[in-house]
C-alpha positions in Angstrom: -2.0 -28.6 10.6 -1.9 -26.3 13.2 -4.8 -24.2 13.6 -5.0 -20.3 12.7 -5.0 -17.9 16.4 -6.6 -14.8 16.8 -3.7 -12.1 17.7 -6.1 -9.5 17.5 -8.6 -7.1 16.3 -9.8 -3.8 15.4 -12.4 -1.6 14.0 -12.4 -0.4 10.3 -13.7 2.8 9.8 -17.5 3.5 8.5 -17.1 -0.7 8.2 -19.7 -3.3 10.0 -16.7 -5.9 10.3 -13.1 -5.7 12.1 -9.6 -6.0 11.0 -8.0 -9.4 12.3 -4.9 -10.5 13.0 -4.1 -13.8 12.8 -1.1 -16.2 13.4 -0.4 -19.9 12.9 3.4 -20.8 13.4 5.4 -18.3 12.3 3.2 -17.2 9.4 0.6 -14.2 10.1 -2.6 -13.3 8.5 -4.6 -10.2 8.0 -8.3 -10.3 7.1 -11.5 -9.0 7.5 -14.5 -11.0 7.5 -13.4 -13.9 5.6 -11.1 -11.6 3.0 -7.4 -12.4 3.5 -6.3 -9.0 2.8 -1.9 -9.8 3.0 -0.1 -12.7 4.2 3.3 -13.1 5.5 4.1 -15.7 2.9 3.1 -13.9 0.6 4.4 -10.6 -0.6 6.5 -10.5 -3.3 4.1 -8.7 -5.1 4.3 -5.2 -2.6 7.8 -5.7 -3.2 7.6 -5.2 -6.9 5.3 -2.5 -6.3 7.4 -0.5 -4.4 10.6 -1.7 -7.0 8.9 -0.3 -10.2 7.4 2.8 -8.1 10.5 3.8 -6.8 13.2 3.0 -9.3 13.2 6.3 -11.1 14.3 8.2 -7.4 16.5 6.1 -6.0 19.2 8.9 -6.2 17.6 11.5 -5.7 18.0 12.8 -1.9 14.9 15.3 -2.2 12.2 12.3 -3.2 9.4 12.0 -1.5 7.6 9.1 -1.6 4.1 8.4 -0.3 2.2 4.7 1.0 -0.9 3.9 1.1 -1.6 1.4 3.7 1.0 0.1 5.9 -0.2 -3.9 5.8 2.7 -5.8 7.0 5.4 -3.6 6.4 6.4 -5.4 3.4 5.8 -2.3 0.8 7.4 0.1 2.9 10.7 -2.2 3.7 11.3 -2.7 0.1 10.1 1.1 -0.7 13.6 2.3 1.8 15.2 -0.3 -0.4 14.7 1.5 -3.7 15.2 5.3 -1.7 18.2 8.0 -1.0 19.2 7.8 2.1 17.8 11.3 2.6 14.9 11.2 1.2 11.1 10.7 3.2 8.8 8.1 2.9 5.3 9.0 4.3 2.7 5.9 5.2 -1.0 6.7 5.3 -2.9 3.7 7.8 -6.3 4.2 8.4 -5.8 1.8 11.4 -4.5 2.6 14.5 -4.3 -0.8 15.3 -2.2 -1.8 12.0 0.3 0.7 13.3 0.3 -1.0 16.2 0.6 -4.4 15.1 3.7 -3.0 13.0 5.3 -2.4 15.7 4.8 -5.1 18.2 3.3 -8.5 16.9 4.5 -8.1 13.5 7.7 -6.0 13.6 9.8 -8.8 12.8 8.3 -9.8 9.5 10.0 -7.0 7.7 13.2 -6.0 9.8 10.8 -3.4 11.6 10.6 -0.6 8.5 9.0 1.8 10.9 12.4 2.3 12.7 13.9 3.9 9.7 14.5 7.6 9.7 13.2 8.5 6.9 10.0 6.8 7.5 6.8 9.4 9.3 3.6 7.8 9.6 -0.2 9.7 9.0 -2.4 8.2 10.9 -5.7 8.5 8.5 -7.2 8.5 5.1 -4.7 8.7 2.2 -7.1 10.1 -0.1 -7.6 13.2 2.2 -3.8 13.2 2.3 -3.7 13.2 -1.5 -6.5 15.4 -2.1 -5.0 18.4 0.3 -0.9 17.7 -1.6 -0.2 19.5 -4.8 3.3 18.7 -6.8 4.6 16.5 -3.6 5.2 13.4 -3.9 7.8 11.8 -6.8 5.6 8.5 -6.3 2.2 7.1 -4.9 1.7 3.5 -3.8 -1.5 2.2 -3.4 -1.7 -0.9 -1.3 -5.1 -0.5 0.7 -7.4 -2.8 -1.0 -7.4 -5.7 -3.0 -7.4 -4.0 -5.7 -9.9 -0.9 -7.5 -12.5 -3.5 -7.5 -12.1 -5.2 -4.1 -12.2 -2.9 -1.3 -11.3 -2.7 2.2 -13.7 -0.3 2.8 -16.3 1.6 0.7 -15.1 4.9 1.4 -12.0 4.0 -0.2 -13.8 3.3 -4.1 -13.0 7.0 -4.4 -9.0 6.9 -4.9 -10.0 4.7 -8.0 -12.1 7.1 -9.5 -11.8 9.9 -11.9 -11.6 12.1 -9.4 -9.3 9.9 -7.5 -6.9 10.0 -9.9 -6.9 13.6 -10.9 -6.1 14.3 -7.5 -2.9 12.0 -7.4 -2.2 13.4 -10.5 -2.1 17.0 -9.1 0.0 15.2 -6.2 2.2 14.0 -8.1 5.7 15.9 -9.2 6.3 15.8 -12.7 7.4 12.1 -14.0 5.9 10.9 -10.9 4.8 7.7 -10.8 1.6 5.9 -9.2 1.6 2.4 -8.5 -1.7 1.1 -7.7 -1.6 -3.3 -6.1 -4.2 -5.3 -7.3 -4.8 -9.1 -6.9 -6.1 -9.3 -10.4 -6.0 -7.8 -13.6 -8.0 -4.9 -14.0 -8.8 -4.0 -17.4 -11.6 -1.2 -16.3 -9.7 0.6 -14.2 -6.1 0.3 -16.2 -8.3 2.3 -19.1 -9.4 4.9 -16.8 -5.5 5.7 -16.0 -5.2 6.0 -19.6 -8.2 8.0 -19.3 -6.7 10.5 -16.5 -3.7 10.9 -18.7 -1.4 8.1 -16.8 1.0 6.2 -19.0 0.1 2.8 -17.5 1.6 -0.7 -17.3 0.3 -3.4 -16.5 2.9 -5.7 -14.5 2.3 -9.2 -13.4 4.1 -11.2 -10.5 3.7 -13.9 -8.5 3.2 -14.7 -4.8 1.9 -18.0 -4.2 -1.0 -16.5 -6.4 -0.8 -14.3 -9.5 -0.5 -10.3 -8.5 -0.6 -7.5 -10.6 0.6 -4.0 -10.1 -0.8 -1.2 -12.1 2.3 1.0 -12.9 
């Protein structure tokens, strides 16, 4: 078996370990430390996140829809899939070096989504972004962890809280929906939607592992 190669790496904010980008063959790996974060094989899960996020604007010209975390493009390709041609996709990525991955090593691997002009890219936290957006967004897609319970990064525990989630609420238009991924079920967290006045689902797929998406 051919061994995994080290494309490249970067930084992770108010983190003690980097961002890797791996490739063997013609399949690509993110991780950091020893967490596999996505995988090129393996993201038919993202793409039923964006499905079921985005189903409920896909004629609507004025939606607006927003990303957390860009990964491997996946989310976002299948996102423009579900969209109006005239509507605007925004895609929070905390690192610089993601964005740049997207758009040379990695491009390919989902028919280069940034290209699309309805895509814009913030280059920071997309919980400052939701905190600071008020009736906005006609859906919110969380994709920046493993899920509520295995983080990226500390800082980013806060989306999944109370407070978190009362401030996606206020981002949200009315019917909006938020679409959190999570690599397992989450029974905690799916109770504190309820909690914060969500409607939530509980939607299982499969990759080459089991994925759920909190809708």
């Amino acid at each position: 078996m051919r061994p995994w190669k080290l494309i490249d790496s970067a930084p992770v904010a108010d983190e003690s370990k980097d961002m890797m980008l791996y490739q063997r063959g013609d399949e690509f790996s993110i991780k950091v430390g020893y967490a596999e974060l996505m995988n090129s094989r393996m993201h038919s899960s993202e793409d039923v996140l964006a499905a079921l996020g985005c189903k409920h604007i896909r004629n609507n010209p004025q939606a607006k829809v927003l990303i957390g975390g860009l990964g491997m493009g996946f989310t976002l390709a299948e996102a423009l899939k579900h969209t109006h041609a005239d509507a605007e996709v925004v895609v929070a990525e905390l690192v610089p070096a993601v964005i740049q991955w997207n758009q040379s090593f990695i491009s390919h691997l989902a028919d280069n989504p940034l290209k699309d002009k309805r895509v814009s890219i913030y280059e920071g936290d997309v919980g400052k972004l939701i905190r600071s957006s008020q009736n906005t967004f006609d859906a919110i897609l969380l994709d920046v962890d493993n899920g509520p319970e295995g983080l990226t990064r500390k800082g980013n525990a806060a989306l999944y809280s109370p407070h978190g989630l009362k401030a996606a609420m206020a981002a949200l238009k009315a019917k909006g929906i938020l679409g959190v991924w999570s690599a397992f079920p989450e029974p905690r967290f799916t109770k504190r939607m309820n909690q914060a006045g969500f409607k939530t689902q509980e939607v299982p797929c499969r990759a080459f592992a089991k994925k759920v998406a909190n809708i």
